[in-house]
C-alpha positions in Angstrom: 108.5 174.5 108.8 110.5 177.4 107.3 113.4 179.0 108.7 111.9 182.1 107.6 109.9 182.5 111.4 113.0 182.0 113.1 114.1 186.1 111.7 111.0 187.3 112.0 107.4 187.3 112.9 104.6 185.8 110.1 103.0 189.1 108.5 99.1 188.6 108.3 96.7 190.9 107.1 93.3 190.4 108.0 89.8 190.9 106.2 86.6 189.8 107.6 82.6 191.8 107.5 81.7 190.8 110.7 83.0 193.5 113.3 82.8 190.6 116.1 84.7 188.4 114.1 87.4 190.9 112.6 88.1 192.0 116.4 88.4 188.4 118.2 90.7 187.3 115.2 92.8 191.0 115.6 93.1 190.1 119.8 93.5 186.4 119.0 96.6 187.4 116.8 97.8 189.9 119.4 98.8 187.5 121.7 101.2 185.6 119.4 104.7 186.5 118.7 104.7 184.4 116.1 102.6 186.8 113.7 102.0 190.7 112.8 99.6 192.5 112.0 99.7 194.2 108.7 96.1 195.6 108.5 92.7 194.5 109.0 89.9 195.2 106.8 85.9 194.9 106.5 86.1 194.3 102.6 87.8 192.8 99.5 88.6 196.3 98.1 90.3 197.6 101.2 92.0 194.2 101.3 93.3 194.5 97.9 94.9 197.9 98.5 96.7 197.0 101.8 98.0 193.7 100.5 99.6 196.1 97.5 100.7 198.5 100.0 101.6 196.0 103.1 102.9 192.9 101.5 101.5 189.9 103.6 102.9 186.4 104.2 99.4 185.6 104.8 95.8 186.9 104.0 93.4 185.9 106.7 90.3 186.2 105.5 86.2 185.5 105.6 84.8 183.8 102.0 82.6 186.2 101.5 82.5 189.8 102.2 81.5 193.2 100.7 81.5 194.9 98.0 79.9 192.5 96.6 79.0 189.9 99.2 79.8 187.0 97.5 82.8 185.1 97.8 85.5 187.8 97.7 87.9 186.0 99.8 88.0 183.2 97.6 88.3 185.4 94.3 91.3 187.3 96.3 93.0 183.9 96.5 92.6 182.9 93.3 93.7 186.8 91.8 97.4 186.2 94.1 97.5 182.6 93.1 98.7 184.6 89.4 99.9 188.1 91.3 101.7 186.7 94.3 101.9 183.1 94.5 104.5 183.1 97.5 100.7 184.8 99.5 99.3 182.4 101.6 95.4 182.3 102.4 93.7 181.1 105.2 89.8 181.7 104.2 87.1 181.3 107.6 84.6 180.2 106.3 80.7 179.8 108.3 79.4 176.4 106.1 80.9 173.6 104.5 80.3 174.3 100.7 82.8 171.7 98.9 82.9 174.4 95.6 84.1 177.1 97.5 86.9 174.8 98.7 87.1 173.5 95.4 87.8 177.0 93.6 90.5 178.2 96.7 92.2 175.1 95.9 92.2 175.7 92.2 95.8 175.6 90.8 97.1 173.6 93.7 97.3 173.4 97.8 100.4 175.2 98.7 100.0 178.2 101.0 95.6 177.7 101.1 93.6 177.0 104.2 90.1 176.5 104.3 88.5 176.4 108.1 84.9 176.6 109.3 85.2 179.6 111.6 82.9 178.2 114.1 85.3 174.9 114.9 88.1 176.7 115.6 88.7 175.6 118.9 92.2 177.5 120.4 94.7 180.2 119.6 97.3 177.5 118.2 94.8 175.7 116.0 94.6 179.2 114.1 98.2 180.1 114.4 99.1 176.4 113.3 97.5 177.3 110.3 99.0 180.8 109.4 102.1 179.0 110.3 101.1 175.9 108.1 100.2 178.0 105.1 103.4 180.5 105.7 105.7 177.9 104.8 103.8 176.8 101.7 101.8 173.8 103.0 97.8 173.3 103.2 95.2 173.1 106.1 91.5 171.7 105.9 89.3 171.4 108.4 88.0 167.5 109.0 84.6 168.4 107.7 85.8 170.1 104.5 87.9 167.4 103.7 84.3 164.4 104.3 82.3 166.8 102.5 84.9 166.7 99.6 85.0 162.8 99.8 81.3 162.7 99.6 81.0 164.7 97.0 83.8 162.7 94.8 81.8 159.3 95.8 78.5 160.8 94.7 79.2 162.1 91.5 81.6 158.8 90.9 79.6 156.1 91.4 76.4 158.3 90.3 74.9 157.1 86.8 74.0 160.3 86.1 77.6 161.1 85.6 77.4 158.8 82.2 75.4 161.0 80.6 76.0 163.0 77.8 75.0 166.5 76.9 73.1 164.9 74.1 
């Protein structure tokens, strides 16, 4: 863990659509020193803007929000893996889609975090992660990670993966 929480609280900005969701995580976080609260935002362009303006340790975010309701959160990562690579990234997400996962981890794991909002069981767990990713390490929820080992099984002992285009 870095020194770097010992001077001063984890900045965190956080972006989610759901109004439910964006307000548990904004009281969840409220009760930890251990983090503040930059800005919370219901889309990827607000998001964009306040990391600009705010300069986050973390981003906090759903996978997929508006404007365009895909996955925004994932494209944010991948825009400060080149912008702001010292931006960490903790995306909720609500289903275990190994390519999702797959394109947040593009260009490495340091400072990315991919949970399943649902199986986030306590304050720490959360924190642990912002913390985690803060100080340039990884987090994956257990289900990511078997979906991902599936997935490499399949499509490595699959035959169709000897075929050629031709």
């Amino acid at each position: 863990m870095s020194n770097r929480r010992d001077l001063r609280p984890i900045r965190v900005a956080v972006a989610h659509d759901s109004c439910l969701v964006r307000e548990f995580l904004t009281s969840l976080l409220d009760r930890s020193t251990a983090v503040e609260q930059t800005t919370v935002c219901s889309n990827g362009t607000d998001l964009e803007s306040a990391i600009a303006v705010s300069r986050p340790d973390v981003v906090l975010t759903g996978v997929r929000m508006p404007p365009s309701g895909a996955e925004e959160g994932i494209r944010l990562a991948a825009r400060l893996r080149g912008t702001s690579p010292e931006i960490g990234v903790v995306a909720l997400g609500d289903y275990v889609e190994p390519s999702l996962v797959l394109a947040l981890l593009a260009g490495g794991r340091r400072r990315r975090a991919y949970l399943l909002t649902e199986r986030i069981r306590s304050h720490q767990e959360l924190i642990g992660a912002i913390e985690t990713v803060a100080a340039g390490g990884s987090v994956l929820d257990p289900l990511i990670v078997d979906a991902l080992i599936d997935v490499e099984v399949q499509t490595g002992s699959s035959r169709l993966s000897e075929l050629t285009l031709r």
